[in-house]
N, C-alpha and C positions, 0 to 999 in steps of 0.2 A: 425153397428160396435160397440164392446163390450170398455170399457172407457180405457183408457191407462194406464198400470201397469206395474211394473217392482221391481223386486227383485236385492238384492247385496247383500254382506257382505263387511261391511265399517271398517276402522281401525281410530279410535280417538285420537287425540292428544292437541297439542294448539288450540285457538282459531283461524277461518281465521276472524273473524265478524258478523257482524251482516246481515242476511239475511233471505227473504222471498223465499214464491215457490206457483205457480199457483195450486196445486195439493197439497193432503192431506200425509204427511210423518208418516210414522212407525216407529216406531223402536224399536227393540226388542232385549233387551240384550243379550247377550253371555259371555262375561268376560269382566272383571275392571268394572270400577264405570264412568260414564258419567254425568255428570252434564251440565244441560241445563236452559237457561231462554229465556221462552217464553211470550212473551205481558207483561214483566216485573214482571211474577211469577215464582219462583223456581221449576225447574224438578229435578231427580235424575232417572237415568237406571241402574239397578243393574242387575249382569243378574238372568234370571228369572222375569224380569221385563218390562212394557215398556211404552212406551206413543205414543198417535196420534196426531199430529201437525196439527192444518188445516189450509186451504189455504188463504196466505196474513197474517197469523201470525208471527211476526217479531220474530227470535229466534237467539241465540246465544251458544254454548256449550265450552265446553271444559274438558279433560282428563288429567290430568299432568304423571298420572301411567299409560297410554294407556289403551285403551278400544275397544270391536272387538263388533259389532251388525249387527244383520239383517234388513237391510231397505228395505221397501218397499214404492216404491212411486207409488201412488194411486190417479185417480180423478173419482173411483166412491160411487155413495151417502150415502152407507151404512157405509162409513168410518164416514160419519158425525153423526150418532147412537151411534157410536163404541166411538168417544169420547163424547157427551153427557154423555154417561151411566157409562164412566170411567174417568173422568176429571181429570189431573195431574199426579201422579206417582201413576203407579200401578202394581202390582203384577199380572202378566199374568193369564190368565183363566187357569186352570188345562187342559183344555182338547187341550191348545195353546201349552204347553211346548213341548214333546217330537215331538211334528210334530213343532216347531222351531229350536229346533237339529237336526231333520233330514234332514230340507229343508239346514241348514249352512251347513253338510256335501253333499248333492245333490250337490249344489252349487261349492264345492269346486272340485269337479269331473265334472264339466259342465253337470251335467246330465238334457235334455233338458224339460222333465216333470216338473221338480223341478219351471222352471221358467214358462212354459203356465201354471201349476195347482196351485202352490202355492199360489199366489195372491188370489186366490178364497177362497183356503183351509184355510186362513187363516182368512178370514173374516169370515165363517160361523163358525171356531173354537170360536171366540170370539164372535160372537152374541151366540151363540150358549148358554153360557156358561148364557149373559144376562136374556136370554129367561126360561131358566131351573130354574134361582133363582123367575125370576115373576111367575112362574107357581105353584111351590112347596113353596113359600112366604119364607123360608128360611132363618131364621135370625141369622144363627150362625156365617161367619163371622164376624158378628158385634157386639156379645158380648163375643166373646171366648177371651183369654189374647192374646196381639198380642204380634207376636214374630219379635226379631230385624233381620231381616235374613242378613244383610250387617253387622251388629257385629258378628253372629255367625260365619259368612262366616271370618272374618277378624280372630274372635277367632283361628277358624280351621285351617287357612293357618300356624299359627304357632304350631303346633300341629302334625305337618306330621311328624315325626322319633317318634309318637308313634301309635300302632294300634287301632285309634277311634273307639269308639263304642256307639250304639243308648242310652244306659245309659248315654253314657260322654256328649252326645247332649242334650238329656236331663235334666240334673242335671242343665246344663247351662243356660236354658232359664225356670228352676223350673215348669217342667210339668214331669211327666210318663212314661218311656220309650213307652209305649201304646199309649199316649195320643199325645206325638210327633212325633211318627212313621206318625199318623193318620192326623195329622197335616203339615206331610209333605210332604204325599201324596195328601192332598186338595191343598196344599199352591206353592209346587215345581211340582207338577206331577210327582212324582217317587219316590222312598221306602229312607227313611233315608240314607241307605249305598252307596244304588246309587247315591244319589245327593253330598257323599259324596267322592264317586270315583269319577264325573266329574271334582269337583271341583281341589282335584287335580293333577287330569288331563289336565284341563283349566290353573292352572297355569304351569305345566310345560311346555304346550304349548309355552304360553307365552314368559316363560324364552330360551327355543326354539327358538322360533321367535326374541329373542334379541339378539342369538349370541353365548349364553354360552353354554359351551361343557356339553357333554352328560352324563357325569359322574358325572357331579356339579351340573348338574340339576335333577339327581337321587337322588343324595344326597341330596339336597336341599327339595326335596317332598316325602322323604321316599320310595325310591322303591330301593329292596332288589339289584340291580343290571342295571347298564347302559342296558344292553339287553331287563331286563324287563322291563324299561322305552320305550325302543324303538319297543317292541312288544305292548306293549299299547297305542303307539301313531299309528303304521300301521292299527292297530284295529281301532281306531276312524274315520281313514282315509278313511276305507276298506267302 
């Protein structure tokens, strides 16, 4: 028998306390910002980001602006690799991102792949990712200028009633429209503009999800008309 795993998409808020779990926890952001301490060290989950919790490590979080992530709870051993080689907050493996959006939306349709394959898929996405940097020795995450993607992401949210562009991302974080395209394809897993549509997209979710009408939330995220807010949220849905 294969070890017990299980996928969700969990919604963050206050803190309940402090607690442990027999089994190695995932979590992999989506939208807001999560902040956690674990064994008395500081996390952060941005999404595009995530950390592995392991088992009997006392942890605590909290969201005050709400926060949505994919957890996976997991007790088999490869998770224990998975956080050795990535300790604390980190920036998900490239090749984790778009199959982390895909499994949130499977998810949100019950589609019953999403939960027997997932677990797997996800785990060889991110060794995956280990394995590729030891083989090709690969040192450029580590000396390229790191970029703040939780300030840019904050930069941008205020910035929707005008049409961004890979220059304006650029200019911000002082690299190349070239060099941060390139950057954000290693970094996010998707082309500048795309990570710039989900975004937001993610927050009008959000704002969605709290209540406010459909026309306040258009307005609020720049889209040319309630409609096309709402034909681009059936899209994410679909």
């Amino acid at each position: 028998m294969g070890p017990a795993e299980s996928l969700s998409l969990r919604r963050y808020g206050a803190s309940p306390g402090s607690h442990s779990h027999a089994h190695f926890q995932i979590l992999l952001g989506l939208s807001g910002a999560l902040e956690l301490e674990v064994e008395g060290r500081g996390w952060r989950v941005d999404p595009g980001a995530g950390c592995v919790i392991a088992p009997g490590d006392r942890h605590d979080f909290a969201s005050p602006g709400g926060s949505l992530c994919l957890v996976l709870d997991s007790s088999h051993s490869d998770w224990a690799r998975c956080a050795a080689q990535r300790a604390g907050h980190s920036i998900l493996p490239a090749p984790a991102l778009p199959l982390v959006r895909y499994l949130a939306t499977a998810l949100r349709h019950r589609a019953p792949l999403a939960q027997v394959h997932g677990p797997a898929l996800l785990r060889e996405a991110w060794l995956a990712d280990s394995i590729d940097r030891a083989i090709t020795g690969s040192p450029g995450s580590h000396v390229r200028r790191p970029i703040d993607w939780t300030a840019l992401e904050q930069w941008a949210a205020q910035q929707w009633h005008t049409p961004l562009t890979v220059a304006d991302l650029a200019q911000r974080v002082h690299l190349s429209p070239s060099q941060f395209a390139a950057r954000c394809r290693d970094d996010r897993g998707m082309s500048a503009m795309a990570w710039v549509r989900s975004l937001r997209l993610e927050h009008a979710q959000l704002l969605r999800d709290s209540g406010l009408a459909v026309g306040e939330v258009a307005r609020r995220t720049g889209y040319r008309s309630p409609s096309a807010l709402t034909a681009a949220l059936r899209r994410l849905q679909a």
